[in-house]
C-alpha positions in Angstrom: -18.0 -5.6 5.5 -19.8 -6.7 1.9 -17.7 -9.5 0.8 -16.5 -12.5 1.8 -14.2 -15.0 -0.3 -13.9 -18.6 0.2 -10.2 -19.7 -1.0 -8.9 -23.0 -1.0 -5.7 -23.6 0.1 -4.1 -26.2 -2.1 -2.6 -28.2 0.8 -4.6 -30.3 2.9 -4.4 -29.7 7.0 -2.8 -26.0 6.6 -3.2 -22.8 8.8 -2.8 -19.2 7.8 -0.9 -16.9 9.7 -0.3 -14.4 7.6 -1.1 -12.7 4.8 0.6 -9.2 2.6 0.6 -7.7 -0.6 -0.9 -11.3 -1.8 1.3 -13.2 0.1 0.1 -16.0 2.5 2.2 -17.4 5.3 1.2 -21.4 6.4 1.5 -23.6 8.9 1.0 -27.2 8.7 1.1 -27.3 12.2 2.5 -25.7 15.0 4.5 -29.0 16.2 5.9 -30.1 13.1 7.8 -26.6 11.7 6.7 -27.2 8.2 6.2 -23.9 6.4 5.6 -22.6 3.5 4.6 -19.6 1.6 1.7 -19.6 -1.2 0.9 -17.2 -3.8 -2.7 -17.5 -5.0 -2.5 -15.1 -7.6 0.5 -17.1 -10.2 -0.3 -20.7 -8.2 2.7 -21.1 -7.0 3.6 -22.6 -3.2 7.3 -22.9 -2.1 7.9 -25.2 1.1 10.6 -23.2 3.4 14.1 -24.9 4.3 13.2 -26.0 8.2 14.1 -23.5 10.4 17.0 -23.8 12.6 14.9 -23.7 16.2 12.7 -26.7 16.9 10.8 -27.7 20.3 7.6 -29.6 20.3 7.5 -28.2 23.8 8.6 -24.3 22.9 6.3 -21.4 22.0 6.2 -20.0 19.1 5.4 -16.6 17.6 5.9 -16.1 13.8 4.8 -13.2 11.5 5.5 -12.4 7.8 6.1 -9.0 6.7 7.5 -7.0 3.8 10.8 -5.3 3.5 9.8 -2.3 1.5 13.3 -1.3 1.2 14.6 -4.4 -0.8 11.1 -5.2 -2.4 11.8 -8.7 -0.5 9.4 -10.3 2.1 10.7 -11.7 5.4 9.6 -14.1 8.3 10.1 -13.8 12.1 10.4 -16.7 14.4 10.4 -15.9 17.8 10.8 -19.5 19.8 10.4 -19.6 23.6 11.7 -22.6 25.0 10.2 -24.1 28.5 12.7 -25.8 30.3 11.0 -27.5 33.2 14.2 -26.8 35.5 17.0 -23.4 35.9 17.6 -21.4 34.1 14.6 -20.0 33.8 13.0 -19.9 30.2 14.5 -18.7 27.4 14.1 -17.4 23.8 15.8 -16.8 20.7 14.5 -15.0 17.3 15.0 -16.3 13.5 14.6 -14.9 10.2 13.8 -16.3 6.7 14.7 -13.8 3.5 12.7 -14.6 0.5 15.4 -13.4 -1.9 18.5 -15.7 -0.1 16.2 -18.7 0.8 17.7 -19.1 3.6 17.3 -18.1 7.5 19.7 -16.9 10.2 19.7 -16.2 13.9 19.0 -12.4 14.9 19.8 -11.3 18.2 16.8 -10.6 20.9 18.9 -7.6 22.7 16.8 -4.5 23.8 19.9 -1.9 24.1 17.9 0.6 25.0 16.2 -1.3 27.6 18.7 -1.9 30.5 16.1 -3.5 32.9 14.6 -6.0 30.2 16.6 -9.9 30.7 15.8 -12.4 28.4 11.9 -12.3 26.4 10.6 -15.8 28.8 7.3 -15.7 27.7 5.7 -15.3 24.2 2.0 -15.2 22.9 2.2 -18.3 20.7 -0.3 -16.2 18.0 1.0 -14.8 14.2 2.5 -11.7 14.9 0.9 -8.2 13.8 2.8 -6.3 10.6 2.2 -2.7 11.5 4.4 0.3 10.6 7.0 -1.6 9.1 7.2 -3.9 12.2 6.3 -7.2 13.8 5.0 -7.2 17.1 4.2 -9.4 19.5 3.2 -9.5 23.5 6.5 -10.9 25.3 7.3 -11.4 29.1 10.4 -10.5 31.1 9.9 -11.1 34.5 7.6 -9.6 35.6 7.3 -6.9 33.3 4.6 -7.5 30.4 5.3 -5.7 26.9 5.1 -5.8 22.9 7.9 -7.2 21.5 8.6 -5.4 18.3 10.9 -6.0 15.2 11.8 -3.7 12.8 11.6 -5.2 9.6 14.2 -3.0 7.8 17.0 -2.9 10.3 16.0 -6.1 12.0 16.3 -4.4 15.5 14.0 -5.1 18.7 12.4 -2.5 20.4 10.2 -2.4 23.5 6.3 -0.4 23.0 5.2 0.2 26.6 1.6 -1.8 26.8 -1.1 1.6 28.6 -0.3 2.0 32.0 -2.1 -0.4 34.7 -4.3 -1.1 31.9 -5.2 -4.5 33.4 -6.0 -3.1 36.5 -9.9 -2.6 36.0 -10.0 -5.9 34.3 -12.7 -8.6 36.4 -12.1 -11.3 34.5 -9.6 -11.2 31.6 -10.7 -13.6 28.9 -8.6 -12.8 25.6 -6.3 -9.9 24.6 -4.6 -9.4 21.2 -2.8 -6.6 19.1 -4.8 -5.4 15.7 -4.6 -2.8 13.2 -7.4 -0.3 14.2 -8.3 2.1 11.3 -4.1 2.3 10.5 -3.0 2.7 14.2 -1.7 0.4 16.6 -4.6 -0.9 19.0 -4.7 -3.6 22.2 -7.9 -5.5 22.5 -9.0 -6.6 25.9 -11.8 -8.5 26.9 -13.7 -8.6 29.8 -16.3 -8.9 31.9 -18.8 -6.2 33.6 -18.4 -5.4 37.1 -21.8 -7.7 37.8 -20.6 -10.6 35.7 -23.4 -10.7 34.0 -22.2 -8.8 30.4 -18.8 -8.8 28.2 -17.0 -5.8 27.5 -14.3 -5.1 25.3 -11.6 -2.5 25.6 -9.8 -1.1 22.5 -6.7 0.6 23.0 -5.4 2.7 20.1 -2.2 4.0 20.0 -2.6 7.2 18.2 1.0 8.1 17.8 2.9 4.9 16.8 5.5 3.8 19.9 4.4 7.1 22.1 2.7 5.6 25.3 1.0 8.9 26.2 -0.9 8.4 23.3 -2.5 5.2 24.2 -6.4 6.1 24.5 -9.5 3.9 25.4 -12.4 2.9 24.6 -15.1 0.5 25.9 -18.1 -1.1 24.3 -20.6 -4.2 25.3 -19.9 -7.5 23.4 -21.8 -10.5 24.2 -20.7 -14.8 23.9 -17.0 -13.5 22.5 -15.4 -16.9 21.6 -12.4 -15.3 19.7 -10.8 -12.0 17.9 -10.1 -12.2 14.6 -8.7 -8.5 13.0 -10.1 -5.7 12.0 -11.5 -4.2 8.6 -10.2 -1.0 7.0 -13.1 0.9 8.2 -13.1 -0.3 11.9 -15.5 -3.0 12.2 -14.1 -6.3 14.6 -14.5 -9.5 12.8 -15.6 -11.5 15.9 -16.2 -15.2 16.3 -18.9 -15.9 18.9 -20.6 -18.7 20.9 -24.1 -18.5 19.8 -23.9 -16.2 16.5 -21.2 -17.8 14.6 -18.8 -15.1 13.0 -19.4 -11.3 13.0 -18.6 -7.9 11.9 -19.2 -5.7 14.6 -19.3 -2.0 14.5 -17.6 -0.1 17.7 -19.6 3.3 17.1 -23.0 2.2 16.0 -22.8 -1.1 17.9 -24.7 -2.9 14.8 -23.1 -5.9 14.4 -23.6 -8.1 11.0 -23.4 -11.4 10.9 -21.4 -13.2 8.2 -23.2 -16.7 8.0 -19.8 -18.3 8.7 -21.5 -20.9 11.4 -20.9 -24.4 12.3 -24.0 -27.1 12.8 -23.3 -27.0 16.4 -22.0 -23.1 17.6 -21.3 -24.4 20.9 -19.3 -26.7 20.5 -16.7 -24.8 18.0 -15.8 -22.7 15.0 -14.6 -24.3 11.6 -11.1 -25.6 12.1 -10.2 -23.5 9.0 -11.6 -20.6 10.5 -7.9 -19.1 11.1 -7.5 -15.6 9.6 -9.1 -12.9 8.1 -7.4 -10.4 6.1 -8.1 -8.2 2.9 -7.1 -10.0 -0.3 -5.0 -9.0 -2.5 -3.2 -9.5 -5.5 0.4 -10.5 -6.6 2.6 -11.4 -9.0 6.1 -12.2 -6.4 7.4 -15.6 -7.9 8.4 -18.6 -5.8 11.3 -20.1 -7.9 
């Protein structure tokens, strides 16, 4: 990484979480459901119509994407709701068109999946565009997955998660889906068998939903405070306890820092310190 850009979002108390072909996604908040989309490029920010799921006590997974086939951009809503007594949780899906405005209800059925129930559990991060998909880690039970929408016929699928991957693991501290040089990767972090260093396992899917394919890698990472993405040319943008925010290189293990820091590191990161993604341009109007 050579370049960073500072942006200022033109609405106070925002969070990105997401960000294509020039687009951004934005949360006021997690509790309040106001969203809205912002183009940099022409200035323009539309505030969405509320969506039709709301639960101060749900989770929430949401992820923007683009519908190459209409030229149209769209946003999932996965909402998990916590009921405190039977049934057990529960969770329905949501989708916002940019060209009608408007959002409807889309059915969370896995078809080809006769042993997945309901999703009960959903990370409440942005999801991950990838492949013409959102995805997203769900629950069922007991069975642990990626959840993953197809943008252009707006079916769910199941991606297997690598096998027992979790099984090594001495003390699980954060995992997330990225985009790992254009393939589909899982990143886990963990601890060394002594305690006494991080490690951090990238899974890459090297053929997209195949999960013979998943392969693995480990590397040493020290004071990991969170996971941010990764560049086009395979460096993690990492946010740590003592070092502030870095780019880290898997191969060379040279890690760059960005001078994105805080006046106390331990304490914690810039609240605007959200998202990281490569910027681009756009001329999509907001009318």
């Amino acid at each position: 990484m050579t370049r960073i850009s500072r942006l200022q979002i033109p609405i106070s108390h925002a969070r990105i979480v997401g960000l294509y072909n020039g687009m951004y996604l934005c949360l006021h908040n997690y509790l309040d459901h106001v969203i809205y989309l912002w183009n940099r490029s022409i200035r323009k920010v539309k505030f969405l119509a509320a969506p039709h799921f709301t639960d101060i006590l749900a989770l929430v997974a949401i992820g923007l994407a683009y519908h190459s086939q209409n030229n149209d951009f769209k946003i999932l809503r996965i909402v998990c709701f916590r009921e405190l007594k039977p049934p057990r949780p529960w969770a329905v899906a949501e989708v916002y068109t940019l060209s009608t405005d408007s959002w409807r209800r889309v059915v969370i059925l896995l078809e080809s999946e006769p042993n997945i129930g309901s999703i009960d559990y959903i990370n409440a991060s942005p999801c991950l565009f990838s492949n013409g998909a959102l995805h997203s880690i769900a629950h069922s039970g007991s069975q642990k997955f990626i959840l993953c929408f197809d943008v252009n016929d707006e079916i769910f699928r199941r991606i297997l998660l690598p096998q027992n991957y979790l099984d090594e693991i001495v003390s699980l501290s954060l995992e997330s889906l990225a985009v790992f040089k254009g393939l589909l990767a899982l990143f886990v972090f963990d601890k060394n068998l002594d305690g006494n260093m991080e490690i951090c396992h990238i899974w890459v899917m090297r053929e997209y939903g195949v999960v013979e394919s998943w392969t693995k890698k480990s590397i040493p990472i020290d004071l990991v405070r969170g996971f941010f993405c990764c560049t086009d040319s395979g460096e993690l943008l990492i946010d740590t306890f003592d070092r502030g925010v870095i780019s880290y290189d898997p191969e060379s293990l040279h890690e760059n820092n960005l001078g994105i820091q805080t006046h106390n590191l331990k304490i914690q990161s810039p609240p605007w310190l959200t998202y990281t993604a490569d910027l681009m341009e756009s001329l999509v109007l907001l009318d």
